[in-house]
C-alpha positions in Angstrom: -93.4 10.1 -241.0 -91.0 7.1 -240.1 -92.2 3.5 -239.6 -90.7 0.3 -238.8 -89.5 -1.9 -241.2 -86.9 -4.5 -240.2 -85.4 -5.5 -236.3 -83.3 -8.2 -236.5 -79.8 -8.8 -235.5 -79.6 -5.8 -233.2 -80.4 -3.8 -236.5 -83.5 -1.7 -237.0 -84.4 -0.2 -240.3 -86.7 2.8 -240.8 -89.0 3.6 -243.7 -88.9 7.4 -244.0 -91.7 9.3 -246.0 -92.0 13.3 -246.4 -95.1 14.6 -247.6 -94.8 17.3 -250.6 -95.6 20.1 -248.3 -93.5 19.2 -245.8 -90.4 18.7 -248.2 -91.4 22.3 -249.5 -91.6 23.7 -246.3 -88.3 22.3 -245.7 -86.8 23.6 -249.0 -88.1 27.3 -248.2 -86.6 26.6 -244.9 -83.1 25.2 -246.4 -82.9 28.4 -249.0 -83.2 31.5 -245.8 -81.2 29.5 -243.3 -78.4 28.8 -246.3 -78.8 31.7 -248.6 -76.5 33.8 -247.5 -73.7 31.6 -248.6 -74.5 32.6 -252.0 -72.9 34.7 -254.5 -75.4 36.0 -257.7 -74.3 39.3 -259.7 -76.5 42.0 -259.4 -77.9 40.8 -255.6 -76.2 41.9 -252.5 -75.2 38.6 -250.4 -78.3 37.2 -248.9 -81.1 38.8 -250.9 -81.1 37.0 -253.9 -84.4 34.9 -254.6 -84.5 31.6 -254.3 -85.1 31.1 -258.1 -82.4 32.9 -259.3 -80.5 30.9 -256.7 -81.4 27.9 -257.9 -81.0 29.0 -262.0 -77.3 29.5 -261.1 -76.5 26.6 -258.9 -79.1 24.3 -259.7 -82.8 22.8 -258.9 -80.6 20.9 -256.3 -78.8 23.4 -254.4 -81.2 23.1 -251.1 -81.7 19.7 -251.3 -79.0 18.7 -248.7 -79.9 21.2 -246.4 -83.3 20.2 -246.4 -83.2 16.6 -245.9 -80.8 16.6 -243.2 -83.0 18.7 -241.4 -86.5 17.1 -241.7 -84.7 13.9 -241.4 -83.4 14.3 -238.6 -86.1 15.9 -237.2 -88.4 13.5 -237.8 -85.6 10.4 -236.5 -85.4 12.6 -233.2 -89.0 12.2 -233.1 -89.4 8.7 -233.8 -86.8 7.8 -231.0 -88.7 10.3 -228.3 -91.5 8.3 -228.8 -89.8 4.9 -228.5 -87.6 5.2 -225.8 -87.2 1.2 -225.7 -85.3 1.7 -228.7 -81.2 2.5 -227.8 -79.2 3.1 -230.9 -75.4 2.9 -230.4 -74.1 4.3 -233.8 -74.9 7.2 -235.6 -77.8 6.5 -238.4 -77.0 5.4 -241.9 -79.7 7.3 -244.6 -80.2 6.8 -247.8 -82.6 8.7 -250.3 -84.8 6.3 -252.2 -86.3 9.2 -254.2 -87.5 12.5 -254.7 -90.2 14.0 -256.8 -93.3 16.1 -256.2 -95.2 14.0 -254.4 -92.4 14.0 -251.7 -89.2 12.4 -250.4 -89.0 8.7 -249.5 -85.7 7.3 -247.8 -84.2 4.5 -245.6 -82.8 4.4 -242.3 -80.7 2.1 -240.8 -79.4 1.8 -236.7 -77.6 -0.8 -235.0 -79.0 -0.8 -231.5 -78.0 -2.0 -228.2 -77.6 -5.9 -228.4 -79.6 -8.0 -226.5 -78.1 -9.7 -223.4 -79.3 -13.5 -222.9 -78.1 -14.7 -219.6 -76.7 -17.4 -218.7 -76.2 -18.9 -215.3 -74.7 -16.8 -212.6 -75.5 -18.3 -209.3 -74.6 -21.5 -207.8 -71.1 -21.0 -209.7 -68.8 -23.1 -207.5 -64.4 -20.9 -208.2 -61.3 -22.1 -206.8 -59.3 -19.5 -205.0 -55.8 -20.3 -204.9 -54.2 -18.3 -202.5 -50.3 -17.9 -202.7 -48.4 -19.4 -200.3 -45.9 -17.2 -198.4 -42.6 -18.6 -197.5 -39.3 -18.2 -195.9 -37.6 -16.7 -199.0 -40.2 -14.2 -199.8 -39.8 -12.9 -196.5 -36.1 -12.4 -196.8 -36.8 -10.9 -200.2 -38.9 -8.4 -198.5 -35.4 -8.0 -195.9 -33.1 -7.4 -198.6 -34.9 -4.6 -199.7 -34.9 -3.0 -197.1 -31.6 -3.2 -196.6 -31.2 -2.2 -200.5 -33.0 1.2 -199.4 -30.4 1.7 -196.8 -27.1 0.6 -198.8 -24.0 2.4 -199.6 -22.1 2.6 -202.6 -18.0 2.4 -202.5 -15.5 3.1 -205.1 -13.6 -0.4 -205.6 -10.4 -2.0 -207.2 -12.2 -5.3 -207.2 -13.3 -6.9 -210.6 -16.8 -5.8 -211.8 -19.6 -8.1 -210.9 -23.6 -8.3 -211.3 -25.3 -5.7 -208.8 -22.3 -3.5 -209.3 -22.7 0.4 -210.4 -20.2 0.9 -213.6 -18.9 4.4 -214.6 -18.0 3.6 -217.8 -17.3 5.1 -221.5 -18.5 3.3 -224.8 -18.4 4.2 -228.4 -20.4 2.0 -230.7 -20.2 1.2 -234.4 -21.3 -1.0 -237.2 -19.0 -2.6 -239.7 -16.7 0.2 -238.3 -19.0 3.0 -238.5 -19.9 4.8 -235.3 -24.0 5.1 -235.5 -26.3 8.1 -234.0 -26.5 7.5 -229.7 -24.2 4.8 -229.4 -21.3 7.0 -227.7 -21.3 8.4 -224.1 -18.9 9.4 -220.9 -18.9 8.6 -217.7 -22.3 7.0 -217.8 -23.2 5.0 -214.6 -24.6 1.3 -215.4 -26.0 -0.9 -212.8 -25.0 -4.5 -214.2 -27.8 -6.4 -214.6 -30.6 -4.2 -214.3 -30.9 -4.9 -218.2 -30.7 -1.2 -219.3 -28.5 -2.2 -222.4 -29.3 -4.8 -224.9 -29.1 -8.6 -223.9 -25.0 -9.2 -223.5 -23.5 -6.2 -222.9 -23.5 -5.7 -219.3 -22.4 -9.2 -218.7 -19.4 -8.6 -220.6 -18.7 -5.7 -218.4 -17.9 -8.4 -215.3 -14.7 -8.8 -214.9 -13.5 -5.9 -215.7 -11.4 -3.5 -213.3 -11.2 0.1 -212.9 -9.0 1.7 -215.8 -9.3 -1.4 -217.9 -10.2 -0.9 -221.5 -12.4 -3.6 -224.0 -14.1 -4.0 -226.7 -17.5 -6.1 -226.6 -19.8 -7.3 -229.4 -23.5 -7.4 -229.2 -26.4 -8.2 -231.5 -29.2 -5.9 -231.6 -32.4 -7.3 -231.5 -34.2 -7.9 -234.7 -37.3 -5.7 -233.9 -34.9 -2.8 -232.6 -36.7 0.6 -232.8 -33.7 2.6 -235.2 -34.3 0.6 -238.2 -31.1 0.7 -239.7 -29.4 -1.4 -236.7 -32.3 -3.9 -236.1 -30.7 -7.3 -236.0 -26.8 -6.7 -236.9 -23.9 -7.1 -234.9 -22.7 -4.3 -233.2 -19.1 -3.3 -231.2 -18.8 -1.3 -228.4 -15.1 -0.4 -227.2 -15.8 0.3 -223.6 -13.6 2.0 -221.0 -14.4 1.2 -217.3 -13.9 4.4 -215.3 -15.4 3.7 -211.9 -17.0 0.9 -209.9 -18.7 1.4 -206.8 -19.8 -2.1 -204.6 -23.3 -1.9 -203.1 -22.5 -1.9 -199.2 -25.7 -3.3 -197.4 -26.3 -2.3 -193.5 -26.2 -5.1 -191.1 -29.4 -6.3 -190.2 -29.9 -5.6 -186.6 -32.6 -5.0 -184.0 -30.8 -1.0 -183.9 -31.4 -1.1 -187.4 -34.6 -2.2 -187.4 -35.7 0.6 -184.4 -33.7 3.1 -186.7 -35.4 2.8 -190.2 -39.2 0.9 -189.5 -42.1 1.4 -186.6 -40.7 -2.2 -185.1 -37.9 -2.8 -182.7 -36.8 -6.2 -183.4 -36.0 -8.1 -186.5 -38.6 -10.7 -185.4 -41.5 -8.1 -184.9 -40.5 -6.9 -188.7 -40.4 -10.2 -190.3 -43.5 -11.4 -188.4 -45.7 -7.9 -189.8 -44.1 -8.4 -193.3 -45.5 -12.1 -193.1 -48.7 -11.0 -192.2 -48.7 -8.7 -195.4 -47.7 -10.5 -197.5 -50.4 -13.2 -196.6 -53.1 -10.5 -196.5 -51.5 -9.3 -200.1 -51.6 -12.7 -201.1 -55.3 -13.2 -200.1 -56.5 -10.2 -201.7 -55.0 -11.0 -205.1 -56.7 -14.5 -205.0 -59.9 -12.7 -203.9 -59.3 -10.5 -207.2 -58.3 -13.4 -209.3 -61.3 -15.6 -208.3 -63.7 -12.3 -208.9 -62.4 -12.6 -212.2 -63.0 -15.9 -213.1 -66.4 -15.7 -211.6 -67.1 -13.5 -214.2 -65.6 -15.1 -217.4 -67.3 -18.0 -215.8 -71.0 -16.2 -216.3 -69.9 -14.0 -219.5 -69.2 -17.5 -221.1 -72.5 -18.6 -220.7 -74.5 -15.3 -222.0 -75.2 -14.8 -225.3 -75.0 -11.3 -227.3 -74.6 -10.9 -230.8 -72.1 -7.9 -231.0 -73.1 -5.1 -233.7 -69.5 -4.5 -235.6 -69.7 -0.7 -235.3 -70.0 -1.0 -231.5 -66.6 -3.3 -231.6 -65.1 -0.7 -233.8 -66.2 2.1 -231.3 -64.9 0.0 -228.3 -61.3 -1.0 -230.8 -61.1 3.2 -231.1 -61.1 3.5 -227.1 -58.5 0.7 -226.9 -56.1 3.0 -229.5 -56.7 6.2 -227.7 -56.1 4.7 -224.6 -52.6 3.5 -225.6 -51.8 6.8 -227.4 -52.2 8.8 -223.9 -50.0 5.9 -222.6 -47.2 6.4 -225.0 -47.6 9.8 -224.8 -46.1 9.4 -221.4 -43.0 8.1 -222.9 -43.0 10.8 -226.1 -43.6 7.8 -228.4 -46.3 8.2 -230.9 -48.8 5.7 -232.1 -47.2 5.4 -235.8 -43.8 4.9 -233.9 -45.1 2.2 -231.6 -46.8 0.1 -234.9 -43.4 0.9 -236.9 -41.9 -0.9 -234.0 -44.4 -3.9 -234.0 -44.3 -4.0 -237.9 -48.3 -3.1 -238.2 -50.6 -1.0 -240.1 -53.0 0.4 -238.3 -55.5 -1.6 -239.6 -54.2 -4.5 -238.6 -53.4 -3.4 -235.4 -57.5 -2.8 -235.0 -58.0 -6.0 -236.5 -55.5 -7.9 -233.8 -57.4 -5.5 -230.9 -61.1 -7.0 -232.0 -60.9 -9.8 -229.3 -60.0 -7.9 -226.3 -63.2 -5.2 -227.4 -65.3 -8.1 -227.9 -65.0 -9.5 -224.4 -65.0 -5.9 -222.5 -68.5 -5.1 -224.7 -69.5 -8.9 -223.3 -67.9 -8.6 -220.1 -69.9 -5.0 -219.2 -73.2 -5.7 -221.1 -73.7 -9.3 -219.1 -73.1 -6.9 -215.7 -75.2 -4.1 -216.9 -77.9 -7.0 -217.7 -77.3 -8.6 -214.1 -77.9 -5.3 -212.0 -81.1 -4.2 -214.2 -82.8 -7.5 -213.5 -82.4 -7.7 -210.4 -82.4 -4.2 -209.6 -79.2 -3.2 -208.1 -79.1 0.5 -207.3 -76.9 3.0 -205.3 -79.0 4.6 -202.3 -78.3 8.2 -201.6 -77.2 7.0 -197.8 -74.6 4.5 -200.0 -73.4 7.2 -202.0 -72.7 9.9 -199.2 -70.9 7.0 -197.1 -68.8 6.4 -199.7 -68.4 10.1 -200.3 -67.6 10.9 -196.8 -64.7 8.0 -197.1 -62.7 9.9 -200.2 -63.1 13.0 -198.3 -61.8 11.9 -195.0 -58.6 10.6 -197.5 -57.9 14.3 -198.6 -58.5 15.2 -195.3 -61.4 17.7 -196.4 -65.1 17.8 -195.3 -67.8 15.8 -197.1 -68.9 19.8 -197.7 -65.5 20.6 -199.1 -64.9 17.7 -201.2 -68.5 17.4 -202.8 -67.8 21.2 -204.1 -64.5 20.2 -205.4 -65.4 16.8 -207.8 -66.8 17.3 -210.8 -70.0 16.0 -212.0 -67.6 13.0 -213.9 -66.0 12.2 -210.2 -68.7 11.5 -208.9 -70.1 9.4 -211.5 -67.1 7.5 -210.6 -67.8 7.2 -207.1 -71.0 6.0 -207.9 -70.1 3.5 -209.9 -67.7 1.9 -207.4 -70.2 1.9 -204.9 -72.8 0.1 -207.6 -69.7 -2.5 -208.7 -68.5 -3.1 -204.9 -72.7 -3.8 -204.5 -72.4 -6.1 -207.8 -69.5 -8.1 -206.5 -71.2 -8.3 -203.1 -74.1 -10.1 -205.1 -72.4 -12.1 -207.0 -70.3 -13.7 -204.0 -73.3 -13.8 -202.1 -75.3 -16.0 -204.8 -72.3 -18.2 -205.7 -69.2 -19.9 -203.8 -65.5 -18.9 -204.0 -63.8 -21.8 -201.9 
């Protein structure tokens, strides 16, 4: 039998109590699911009594098995019959005691926190939209023109923008160091592929010339054993190739885009942009509508639900490193952190995702926000019409987890609709 104790702070503790026949049911149960595990001379493996069992490892032996299993039978009980109760971490039990008149013990659960909150309508946010000029249209030009350009071998002097064929061999105090030689590699200068200095001091040079150049690495270098000295790299220049860009002409407009006139290009990458523009300050204003009502809603954050949330945070930046072959342990050996202090330095971000998810989970239960079947098909029926399959098709496809996902949009794009609706974005 389990009965309420404590609930306070999001923390609910359980007073367990096992009758004596029920804990000796749960022994004799413990000692046939368990016993053949058990080794006794003179008994083939599994038909040993219980006493002699318990003679040889002790009165104990089945005591483990036992309570776990009526414990947690009786908690899975308990929490079928309360379904207001939402625990969010796994129980913690302790035994109090056990003797013949039965088995007394403590449990203890944090549970889903309570959301208080605070005001989320008549919320007046600025939206500052971007504002598109002449230059960001030209910027827009040039790359296009970029994706078009040539490269030719040159006899000029080596300037930023330029592509570099060079050699290098680098060494510290004289000695050459692991990676730090190479031929004929091909260097845009200024991309900032190389450690802060070194392509500048490749301008100037001209094809054939030969120089030695001095850098410092930086002092939180990755290969420990160069982090923050001074380094020289003797450099031979081998070939330099001068981005060529197209003239920019109505033909070249026809050629290469959907317009054909530089003015009917530069007025639809206006219009982009501004849209582009718009859209981000839409996003931007979303999101301070949202700090804006988190800020004012109180929850008192269990610490095993930040820890659970500070896990997701790690796991999400190992799959990201993973994408670059870097490990976890290399990326904190970089950072100079333990691990533990990396998940102490990652508390505030969990803290406000629990905060920022639990106030919206709290906004569309009260007042009942929920995706209709129609909602869900039309949003459906749009993915599928993207992968250019029928609604049919597509639904067979998705897994159960993708079309959670849908779902959810559709109930966030609903959310957002609400919010804007109850409060002003000017």
């Amino acid at each position: 039998m389990i009965t309420r104790e404590k609930n306070e702070n999001n923390s609910l503790e359980l007073k367990v109590k096992i009758s004596a026949d029920v804990w000796a049911k749960a022994l004799e149960e413990a000692y046939e699911s368990t016993k053949g595990k058990y080794s006794i001379q003179g008994f083939r493996k599994g038909k040993a009594p219980r006493k002699v069992i318990e003679k040889t490892y002790g009165d104990t032996v089945f005591y483990d098995e036992a309570f776990d299993t009526i414990v947690s039978k009786e908690y899975n009980e308990f929490l079928a019959n309360n379904t207001d109760l939402q625990p969010i971490d796994y129980p913690k039990v302790s035994i109090n005691s056990i003797t013949e008149n039965g088995v007394e013990a403590t449990i203890v659960v944090d549970l889903m926190p309570n959301v208080k909150l605070g005001k989320y309508e008549g919320i007046k946010i600025s939206k500052k939209v971007q504002e598109i000029k002449d230059k960001d249209i030209e910027n827009e030009v040039e790359k296009l023109l970029g994706s078009s350009a040539r490269f030719v071998e040159s006899e000029a002097e080596a300037s930023l923008g330029d592509f570099a064929t060079i050699d290098f061999s680098g060494s510290v105090d004289g000695v050459k160091f692991e990676g730090g030689t190479a031929n004929d590699f091909r260097l845009e200068l200024g991309s900032h592929s190389f450690i802060d200095n070194f392509e500048e001091q490749i301008v100037g040079m001209k094809k054939g010339d030969e120089k030695d150049i001095t850098v410092k690495f930086p002092e939180k270098y990755p290969a420990k054993e160069l982090a923050g000295k001074d380094a020289v790299f003797a450099i031979k220049l081998n070939k330099l190739e001068k981005k060529e860009l197209p003239q920019l002409t109505d033909k070249f407009i026809s050629d290469t885009t959907e317009f054909e006139t530089i003015e009917e290009y530069k007025k639809d990458v206006r219009e982009k942009l501004i849209l582009s523009a718009s859209k981000n300050a839409e996003r931007i204003a979303e999101a301070d509508l949202v700090k804006a009502i988190v800020d004012s809603s109180e929850i008192e954050l269990p610490q095993s639900m930040v820890n659970h949330e500070v896990e997701h945070i790690i796991e999400d930046l190992k799959n990201q490193l993973a994408y670059s072959q870097i490990t976890i342990e290399q990326y904190l050996e970089f950072m100079k952190l333990t691990l533990d202090e990396f998940k102490k330095s990652k508390e505030g971000e969990a803290k406000n995702s629990l905060k920022t998810r639990l106030v919206l989970q709290e906004i569309i239960k009260q007042n009942n926000l929920l995706v209709t079947k129609e909602e869900f098909e039309a949003k459906l029926e749009e993915f599928a019409k993207s992968s250019g399959k029928s609604v049919a098709e597509f639904s067979k496809e998705i897994s159960n987890y993708e079309k959670s996902y849908i779902e959810n949009d559709v109930l966030m794009s609903k959310l957002f609709k609400f919010l804007k609706e109850k409060n002003e974005i000017i």
